[in-house]
VMD Tcl script that draws the C-alpha trace (Angstrom):
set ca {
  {0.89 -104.36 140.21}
  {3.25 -107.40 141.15}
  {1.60 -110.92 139.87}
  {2.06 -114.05 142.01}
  {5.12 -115.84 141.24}
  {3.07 -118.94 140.10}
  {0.95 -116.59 137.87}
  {3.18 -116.75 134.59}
  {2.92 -116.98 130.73}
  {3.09 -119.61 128.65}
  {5.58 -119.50 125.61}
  {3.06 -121.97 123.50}
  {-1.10 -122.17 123.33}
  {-2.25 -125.16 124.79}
  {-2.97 -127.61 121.46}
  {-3.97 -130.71 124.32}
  {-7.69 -130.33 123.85}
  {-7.33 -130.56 119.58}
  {-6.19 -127.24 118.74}
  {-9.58 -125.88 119.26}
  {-8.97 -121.79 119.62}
  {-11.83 -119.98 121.15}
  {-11.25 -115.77 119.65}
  {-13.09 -112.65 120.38}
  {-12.52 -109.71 118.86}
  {-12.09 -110.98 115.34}
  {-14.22 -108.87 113.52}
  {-12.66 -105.83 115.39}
  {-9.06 -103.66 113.55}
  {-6.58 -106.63 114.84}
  {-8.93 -109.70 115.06}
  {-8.91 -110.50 111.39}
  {-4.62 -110.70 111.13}
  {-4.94 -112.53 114.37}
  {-7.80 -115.04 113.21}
  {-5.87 -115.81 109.69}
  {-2.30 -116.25 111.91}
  {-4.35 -119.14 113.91}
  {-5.80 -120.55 110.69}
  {-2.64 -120.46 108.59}
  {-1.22 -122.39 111.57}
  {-3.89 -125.16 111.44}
  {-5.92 -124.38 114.42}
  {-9.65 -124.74 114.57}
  {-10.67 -122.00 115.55}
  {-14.28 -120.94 116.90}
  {-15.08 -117.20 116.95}
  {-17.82 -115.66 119.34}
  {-19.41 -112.84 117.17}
  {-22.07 -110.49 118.14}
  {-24.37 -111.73 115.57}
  {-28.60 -112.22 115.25}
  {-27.86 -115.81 113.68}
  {-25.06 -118.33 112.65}
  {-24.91 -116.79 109.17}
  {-25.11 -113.27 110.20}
  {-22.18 -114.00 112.23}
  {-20.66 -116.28 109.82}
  {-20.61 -113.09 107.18}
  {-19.17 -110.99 109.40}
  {-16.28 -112.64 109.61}
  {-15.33 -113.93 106.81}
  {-16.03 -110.04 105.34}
  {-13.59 -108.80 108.03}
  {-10.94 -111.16 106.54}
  {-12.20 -110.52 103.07}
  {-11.75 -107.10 103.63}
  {-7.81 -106.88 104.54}
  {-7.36 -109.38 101.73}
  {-6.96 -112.33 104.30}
  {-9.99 -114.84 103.50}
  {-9.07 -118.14 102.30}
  {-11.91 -120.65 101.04}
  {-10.08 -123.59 102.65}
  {-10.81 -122.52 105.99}
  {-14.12 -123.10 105.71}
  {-13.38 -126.86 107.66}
  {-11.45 -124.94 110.42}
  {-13.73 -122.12 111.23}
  {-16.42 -121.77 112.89}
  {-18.87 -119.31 114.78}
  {-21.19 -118.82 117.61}
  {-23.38 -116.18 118.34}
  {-22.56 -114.13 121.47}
  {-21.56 -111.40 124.01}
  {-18.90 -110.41 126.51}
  {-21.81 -111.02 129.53}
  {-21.51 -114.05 131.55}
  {-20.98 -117.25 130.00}
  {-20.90 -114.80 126.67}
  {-24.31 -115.00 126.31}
  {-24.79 -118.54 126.01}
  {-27.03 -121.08 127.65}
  {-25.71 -123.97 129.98}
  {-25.17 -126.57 127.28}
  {-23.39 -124.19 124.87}
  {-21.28 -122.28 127.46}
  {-20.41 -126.29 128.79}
  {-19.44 -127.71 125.37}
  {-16.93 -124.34 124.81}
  {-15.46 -125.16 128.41}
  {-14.58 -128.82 127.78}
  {-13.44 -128.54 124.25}
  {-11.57 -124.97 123.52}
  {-7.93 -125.44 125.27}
  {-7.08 -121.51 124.14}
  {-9.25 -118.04 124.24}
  {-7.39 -115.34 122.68}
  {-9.50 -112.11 123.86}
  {-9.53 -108.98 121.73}
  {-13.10 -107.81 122.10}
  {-13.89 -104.40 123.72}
  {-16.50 -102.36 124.71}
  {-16.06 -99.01 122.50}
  {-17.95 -96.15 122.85}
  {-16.80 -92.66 121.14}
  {-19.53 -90.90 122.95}
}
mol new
graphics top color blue
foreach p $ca { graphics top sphere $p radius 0.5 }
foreach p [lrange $ca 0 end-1] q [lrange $ca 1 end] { graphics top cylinder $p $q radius 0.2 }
display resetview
């Protein structure tokens, strides 16, 4: 496949809209070196998590950090999460999907559909 010629990448995430990082995939095998990189940076970064709740969601990603030794207790101000799917608008109603539109000026994408069956 041959990509337009004014389809190209960008050497640097777009920090205009405050840093804010949206990231999926984080609780996945490469999400949680990938969300501490952003952090360690200074990015705020908001991860969509399949989750039943804020704190369900919340735990499961700061135990996929804890769990390669990557959590850091002063991220707490820098992190946040919201409950959601790969569907459209990731699951989220009109006002939540809007608010992620206007303020995230990056989406890193790592989630994937895996089934071993």
């Amino acid at each position: 496949a041959v990509l337009p010629m004014d389809v190209c990448p960008r050497s640097a995430m777009d920090t205009t809209l405050g840093a804010r990082v949206l990231v999926t995939g984080v609780t996945g095998f490469v999400g949680p070196f990938v969300l501490a990189a952003l952090l360690a940076k200074g990015h705020h970064v908001i991860c969509l998590v399949r989750a039943i709740n804020w704190k369900a969601a919340w735990d499961r990603v700061t135990r996929s950090l804890a769990y390669v030794h990557l959590w850091d207790e002063r991220w707490h101000q820098c992190l946040d999460v919201v409950c959601g799917d790969m569907s459209p608008q990731f699951g989220l109603e009109d006002v939540a999907y809007g608010e992620l539109a206007r303020t995230v000026g990056t989406v890193v994408h790592m989630a994937a559909k895996v089934n071993m069956e």
